[in-house]
Backbone as a printed PyTorch tensor [residue, N CA C, xyz], in Angstrom:
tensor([[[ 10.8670,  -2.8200,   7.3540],
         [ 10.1300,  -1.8710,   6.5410],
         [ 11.0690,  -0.8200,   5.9680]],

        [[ 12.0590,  -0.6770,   6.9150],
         [ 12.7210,   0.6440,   6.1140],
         [ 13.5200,   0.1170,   4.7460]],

        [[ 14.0520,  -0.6050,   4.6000],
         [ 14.3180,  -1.1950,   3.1360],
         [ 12.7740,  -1.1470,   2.3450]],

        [[ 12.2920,  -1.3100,   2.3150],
         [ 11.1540,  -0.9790,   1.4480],
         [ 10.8220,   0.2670,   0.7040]],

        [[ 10.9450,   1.3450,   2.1980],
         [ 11.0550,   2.7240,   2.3230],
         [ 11.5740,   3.1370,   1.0970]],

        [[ 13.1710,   2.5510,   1.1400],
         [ 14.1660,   3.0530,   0.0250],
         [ 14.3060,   2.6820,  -1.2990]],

        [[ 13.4980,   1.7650,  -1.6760],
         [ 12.8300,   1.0490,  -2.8250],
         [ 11.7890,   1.5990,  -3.9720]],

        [[ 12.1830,   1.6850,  -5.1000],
         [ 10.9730,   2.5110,  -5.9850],
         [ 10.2260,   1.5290,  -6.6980]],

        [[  9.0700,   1.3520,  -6.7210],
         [  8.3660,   1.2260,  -7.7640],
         [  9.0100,   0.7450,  -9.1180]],

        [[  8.6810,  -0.6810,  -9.8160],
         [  9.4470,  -0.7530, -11.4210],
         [  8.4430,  -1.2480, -12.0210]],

        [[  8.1620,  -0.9640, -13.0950],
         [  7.0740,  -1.9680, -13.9370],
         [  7.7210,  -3.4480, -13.7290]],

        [[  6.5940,  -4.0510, -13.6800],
         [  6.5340,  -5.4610, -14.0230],
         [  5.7960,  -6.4270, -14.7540]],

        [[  5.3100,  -5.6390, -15.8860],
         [  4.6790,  -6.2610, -17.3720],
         [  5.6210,  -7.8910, -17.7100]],

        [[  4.6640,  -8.5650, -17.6530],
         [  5.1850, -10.0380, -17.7110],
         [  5.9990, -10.8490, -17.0080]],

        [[  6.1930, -10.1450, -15.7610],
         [  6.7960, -10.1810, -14.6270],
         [  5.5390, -11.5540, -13.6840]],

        [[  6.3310, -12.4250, -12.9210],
         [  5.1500, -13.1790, -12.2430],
         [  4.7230, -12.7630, -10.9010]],

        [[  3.9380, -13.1460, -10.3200],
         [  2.8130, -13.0130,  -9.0820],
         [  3.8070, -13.0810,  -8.0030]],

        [[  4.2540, -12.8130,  -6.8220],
         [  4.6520, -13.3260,  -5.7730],
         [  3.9040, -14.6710,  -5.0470]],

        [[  4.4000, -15.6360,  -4.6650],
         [  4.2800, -16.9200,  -4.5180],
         [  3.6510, -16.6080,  -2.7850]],

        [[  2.6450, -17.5110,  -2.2960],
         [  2.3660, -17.2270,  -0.8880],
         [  3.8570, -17.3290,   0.0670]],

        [[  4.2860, -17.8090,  -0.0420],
         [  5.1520, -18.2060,   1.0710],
         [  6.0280, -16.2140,   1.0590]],

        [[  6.7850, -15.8980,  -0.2640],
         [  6.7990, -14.5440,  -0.2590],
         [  5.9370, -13.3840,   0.0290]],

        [[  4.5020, -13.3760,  -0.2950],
         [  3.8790, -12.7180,   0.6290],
         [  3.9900, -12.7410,   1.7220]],

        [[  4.0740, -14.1350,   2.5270],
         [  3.8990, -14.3590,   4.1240],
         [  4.8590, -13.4070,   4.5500]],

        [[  5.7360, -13.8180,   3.8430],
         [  7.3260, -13.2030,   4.6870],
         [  7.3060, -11.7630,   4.3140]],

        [[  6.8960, -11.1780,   3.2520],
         [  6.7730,  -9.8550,   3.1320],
         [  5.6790,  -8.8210,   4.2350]],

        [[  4.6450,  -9.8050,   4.1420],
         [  3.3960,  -9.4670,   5.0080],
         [  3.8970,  -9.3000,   6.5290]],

        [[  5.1070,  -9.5830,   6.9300],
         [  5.7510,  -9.4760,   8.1110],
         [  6.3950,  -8.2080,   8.3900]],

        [[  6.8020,  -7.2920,   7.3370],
         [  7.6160,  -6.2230,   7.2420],
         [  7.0110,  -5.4400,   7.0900]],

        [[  5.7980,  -5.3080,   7.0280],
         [  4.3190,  -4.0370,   7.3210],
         [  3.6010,  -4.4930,   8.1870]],

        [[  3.4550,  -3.7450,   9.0770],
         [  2.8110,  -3.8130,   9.9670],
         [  1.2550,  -3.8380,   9.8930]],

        [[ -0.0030,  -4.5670,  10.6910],
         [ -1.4130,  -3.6140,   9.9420],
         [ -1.4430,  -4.1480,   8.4720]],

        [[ -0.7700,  -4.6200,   8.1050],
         [ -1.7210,  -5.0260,   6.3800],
         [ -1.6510,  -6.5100,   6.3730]],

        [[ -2.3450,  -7.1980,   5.6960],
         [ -3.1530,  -8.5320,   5.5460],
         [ -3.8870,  -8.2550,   4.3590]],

        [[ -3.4800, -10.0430,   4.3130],
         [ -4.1130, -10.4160,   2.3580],
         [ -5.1490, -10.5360,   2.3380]],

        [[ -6.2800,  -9.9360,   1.6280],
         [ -7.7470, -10.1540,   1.1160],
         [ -8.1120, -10.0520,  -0.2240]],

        [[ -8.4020, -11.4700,  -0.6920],
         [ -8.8660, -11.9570,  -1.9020],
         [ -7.7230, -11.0990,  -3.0480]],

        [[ -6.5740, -11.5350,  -2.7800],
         [ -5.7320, -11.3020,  -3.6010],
         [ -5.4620,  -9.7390,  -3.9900]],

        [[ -5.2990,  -9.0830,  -2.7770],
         [ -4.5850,  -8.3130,  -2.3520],
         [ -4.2170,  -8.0280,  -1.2350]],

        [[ -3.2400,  -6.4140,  -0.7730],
         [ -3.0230,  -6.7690,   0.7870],
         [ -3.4960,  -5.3120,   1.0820]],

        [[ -4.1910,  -4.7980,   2.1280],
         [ -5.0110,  -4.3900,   2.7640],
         [ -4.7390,  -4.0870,   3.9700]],

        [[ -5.2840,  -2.7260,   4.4800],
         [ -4.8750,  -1.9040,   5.8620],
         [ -6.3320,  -1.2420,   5.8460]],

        [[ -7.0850,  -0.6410,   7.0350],
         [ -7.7470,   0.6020,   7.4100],
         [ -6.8970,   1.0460,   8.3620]],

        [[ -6.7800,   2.4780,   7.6040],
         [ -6.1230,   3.4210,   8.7110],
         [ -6.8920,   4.1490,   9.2000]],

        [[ -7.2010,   4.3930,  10.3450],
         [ -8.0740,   5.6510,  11.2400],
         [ -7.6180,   6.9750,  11.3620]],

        [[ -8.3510,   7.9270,  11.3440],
         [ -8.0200,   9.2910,  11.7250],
         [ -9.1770,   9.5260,  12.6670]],

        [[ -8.8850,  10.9200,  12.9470],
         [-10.0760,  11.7970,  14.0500],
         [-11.0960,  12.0450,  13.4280]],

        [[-10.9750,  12.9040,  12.2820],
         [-12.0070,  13.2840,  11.6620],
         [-11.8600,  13.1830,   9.8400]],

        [[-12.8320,  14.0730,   9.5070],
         [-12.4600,  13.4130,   7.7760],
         [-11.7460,  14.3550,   6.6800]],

        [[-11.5160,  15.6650,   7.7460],
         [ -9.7360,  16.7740,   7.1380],
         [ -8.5720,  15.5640,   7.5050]],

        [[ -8.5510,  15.0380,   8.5220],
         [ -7.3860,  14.3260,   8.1350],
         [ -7.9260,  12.8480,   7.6530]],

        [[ -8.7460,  12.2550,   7.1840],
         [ -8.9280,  10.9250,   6.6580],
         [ -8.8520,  12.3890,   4.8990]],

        [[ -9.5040,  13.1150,   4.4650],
         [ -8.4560,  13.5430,   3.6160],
         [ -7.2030,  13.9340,   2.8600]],

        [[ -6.3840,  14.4690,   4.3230],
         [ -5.2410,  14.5940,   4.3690],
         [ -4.5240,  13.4240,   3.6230]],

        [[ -4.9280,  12.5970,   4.3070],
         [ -3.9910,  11.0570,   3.8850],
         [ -3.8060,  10.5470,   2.1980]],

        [[ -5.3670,  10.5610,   2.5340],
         [ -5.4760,  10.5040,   1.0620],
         [ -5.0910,  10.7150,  -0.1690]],

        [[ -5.2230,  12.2580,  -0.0310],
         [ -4.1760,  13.1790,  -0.9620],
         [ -2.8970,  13.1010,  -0.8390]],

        [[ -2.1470,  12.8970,   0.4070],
         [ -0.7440,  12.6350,  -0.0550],
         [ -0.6950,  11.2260,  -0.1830]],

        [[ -0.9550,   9.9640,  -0.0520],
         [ -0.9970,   8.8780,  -0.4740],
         [ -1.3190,   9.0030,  -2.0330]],

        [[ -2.2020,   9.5200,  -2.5110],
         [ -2.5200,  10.0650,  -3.9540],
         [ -1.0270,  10.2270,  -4.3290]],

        [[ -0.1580,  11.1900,  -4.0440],
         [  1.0160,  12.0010,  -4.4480],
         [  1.8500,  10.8500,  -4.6780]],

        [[  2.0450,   9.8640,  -3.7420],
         [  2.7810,   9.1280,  -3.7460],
         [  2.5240,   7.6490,  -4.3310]],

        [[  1.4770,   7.6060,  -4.5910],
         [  0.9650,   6.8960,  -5.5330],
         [  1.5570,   7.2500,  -6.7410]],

        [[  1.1950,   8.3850,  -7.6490],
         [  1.1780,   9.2000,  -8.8000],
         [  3.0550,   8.9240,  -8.7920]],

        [[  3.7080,   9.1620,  -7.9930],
         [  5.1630,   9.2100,  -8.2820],
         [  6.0470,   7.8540,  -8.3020]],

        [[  4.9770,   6.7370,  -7.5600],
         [  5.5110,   5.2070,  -8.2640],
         [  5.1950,   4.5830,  -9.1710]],

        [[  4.1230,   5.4800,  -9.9140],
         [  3.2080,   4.7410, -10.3010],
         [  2.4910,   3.8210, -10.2440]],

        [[  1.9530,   3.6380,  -8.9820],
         [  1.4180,   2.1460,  -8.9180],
         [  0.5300,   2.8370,  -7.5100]],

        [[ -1.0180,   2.1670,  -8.5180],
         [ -2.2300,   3.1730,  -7.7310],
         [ -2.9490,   2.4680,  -6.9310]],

        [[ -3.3090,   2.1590,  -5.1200],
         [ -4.1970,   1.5160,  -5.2000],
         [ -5.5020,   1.6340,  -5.1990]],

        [[ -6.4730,   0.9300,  -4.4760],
         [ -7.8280,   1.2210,  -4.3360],
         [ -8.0570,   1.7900,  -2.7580]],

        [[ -9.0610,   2.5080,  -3.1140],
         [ -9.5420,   3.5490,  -1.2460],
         [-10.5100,   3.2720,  -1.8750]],

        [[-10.8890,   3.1120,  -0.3440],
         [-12.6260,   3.2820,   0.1510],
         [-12.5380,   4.3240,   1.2220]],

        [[-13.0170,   5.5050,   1.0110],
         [-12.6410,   6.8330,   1.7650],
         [-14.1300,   7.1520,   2.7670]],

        [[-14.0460,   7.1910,   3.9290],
         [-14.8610,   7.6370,   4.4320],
         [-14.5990,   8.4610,   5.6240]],

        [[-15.4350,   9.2150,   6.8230],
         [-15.5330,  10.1140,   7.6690],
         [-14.1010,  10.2380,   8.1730]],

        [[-13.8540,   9.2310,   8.7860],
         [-13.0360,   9.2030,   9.6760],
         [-11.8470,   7.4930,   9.5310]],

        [[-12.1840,   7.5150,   8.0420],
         [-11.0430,   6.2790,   7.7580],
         [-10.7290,   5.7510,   6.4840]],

        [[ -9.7640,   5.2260,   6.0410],
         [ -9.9760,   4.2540,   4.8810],
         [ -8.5850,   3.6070,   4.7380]],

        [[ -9.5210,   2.7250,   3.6180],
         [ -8.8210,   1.1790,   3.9350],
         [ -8.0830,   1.6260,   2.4370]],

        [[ -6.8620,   0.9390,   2.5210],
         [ -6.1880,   0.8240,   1.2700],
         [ -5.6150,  -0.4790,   0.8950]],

        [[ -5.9580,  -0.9670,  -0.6920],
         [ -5.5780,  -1.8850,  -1.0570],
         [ -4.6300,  -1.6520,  -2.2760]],

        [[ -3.5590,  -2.7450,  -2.3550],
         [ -2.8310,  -3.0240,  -3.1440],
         [ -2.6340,  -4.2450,  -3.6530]],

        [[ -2.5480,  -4.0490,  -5.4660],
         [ -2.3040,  -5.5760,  -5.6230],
         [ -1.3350,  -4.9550,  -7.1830]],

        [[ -1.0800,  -5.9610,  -7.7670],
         [ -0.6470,  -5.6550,  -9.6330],
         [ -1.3060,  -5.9100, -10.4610]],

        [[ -2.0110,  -5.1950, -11.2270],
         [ -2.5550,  -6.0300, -12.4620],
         [ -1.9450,  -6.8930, -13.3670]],

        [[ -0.4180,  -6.2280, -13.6580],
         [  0.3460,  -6.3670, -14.9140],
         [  0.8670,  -7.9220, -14.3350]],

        [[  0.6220,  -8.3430, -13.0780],
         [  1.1380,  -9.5810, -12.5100],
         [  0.3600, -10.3250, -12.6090]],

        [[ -1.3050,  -9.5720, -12.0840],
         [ -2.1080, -10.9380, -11.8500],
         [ -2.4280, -11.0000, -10.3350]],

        [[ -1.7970, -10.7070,  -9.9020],
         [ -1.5530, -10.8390,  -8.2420],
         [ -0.7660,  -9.5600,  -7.8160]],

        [[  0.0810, -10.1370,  -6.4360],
         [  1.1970,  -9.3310,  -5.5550],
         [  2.1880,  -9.2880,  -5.9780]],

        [[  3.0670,  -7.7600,  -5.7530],
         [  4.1480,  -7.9570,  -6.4010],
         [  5.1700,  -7.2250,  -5.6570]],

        [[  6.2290,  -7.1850,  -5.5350],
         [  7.3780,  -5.9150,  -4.3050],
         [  6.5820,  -4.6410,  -4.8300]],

        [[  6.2020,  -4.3400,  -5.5290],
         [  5.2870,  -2.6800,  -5.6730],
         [  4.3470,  -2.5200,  -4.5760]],

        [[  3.0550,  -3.6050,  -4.2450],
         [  2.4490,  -3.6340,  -3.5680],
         [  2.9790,  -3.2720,  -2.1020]],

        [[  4.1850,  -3.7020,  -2.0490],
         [  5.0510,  -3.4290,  -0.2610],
         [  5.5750,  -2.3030,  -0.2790]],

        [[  6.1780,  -1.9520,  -1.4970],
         [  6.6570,  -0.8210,  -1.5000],
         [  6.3020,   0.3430,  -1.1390]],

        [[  4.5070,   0.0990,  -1.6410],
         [  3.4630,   1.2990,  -1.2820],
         [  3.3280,   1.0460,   0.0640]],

        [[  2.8650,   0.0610,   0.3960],
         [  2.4950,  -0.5100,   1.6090],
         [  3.0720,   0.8980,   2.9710]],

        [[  4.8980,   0.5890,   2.7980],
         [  5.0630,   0.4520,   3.5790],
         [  5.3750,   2.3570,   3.5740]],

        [[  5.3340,   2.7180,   2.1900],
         [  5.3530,   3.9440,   2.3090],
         [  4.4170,   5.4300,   2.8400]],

        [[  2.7160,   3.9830,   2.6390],
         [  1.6170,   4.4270,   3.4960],
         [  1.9510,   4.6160,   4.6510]],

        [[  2.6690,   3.6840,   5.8500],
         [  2.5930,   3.6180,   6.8450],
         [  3.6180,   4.8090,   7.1900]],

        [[  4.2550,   5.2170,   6.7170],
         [  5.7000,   6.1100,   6.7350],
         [  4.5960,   7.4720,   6.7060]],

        [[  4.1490,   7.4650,   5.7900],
         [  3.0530,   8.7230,   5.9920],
         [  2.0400,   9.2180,   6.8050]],

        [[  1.6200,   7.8850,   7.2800],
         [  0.8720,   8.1160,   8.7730],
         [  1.7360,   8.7140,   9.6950]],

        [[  2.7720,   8.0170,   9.8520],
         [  3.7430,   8.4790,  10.8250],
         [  4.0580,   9.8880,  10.8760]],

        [[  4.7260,  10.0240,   9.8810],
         [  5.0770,  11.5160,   9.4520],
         [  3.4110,  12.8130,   9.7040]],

        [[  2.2230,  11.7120,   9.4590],
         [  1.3450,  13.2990,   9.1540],
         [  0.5420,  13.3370,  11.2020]],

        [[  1.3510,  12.1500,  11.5060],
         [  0.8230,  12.1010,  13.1360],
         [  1.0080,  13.1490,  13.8900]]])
């Protein structure tokens, strides 16, 4: 994961999908996330819903600065985050990139 860490975000307009076998092996270097219907996917838990906000908003931040946004489903005390590419079609190293930078932020806001 920490190579990921150090990795930014690039457009990839006409760029292709990552192939399963590259997901698999990527899907190994985040911990907690798994592919659903063509994207890859985590719920993270908190205590309460100041910090299932917390997250949010700086995941927001860091979203906004790779550009590459995913989808929340935000609730009390959790939410799930998905990533995929449009400009691909599918998965793409952006998707891990965030991935793994989510998980770096849990860490850090623990």
């Amino acid at each position: 994961m920490s190579n990921l860490l150090h990795l930014k975000c690039k457009a990839l307009e006409g760029a292709d999908a990552m192939g399963p076998n590259e997901v698999r092996s990527h899907l190994a270097q985040v911990s907690g996330w798994h592919l659903n219907e063509g994207a890859i996917e985590k719920t993270f838990s908190f205590k309460n819903y100041h910090e299932t906000i917390a997250f949010v908003n700086a995941l927001a931040w860091i979203a906004h600065s790779e550009d590459h946004h995913p989808e929340l489903a935000v609730s009390y005390d959790r939410c799930v985050a998905r990533f995929n590419t449009h400009s691909v079609g599918g998965i793409s190293l952006n998707d891990f990139i965030c991935a793994a930078k989510a998980d770096a932020l849990v860490a850090f806001l623990a």
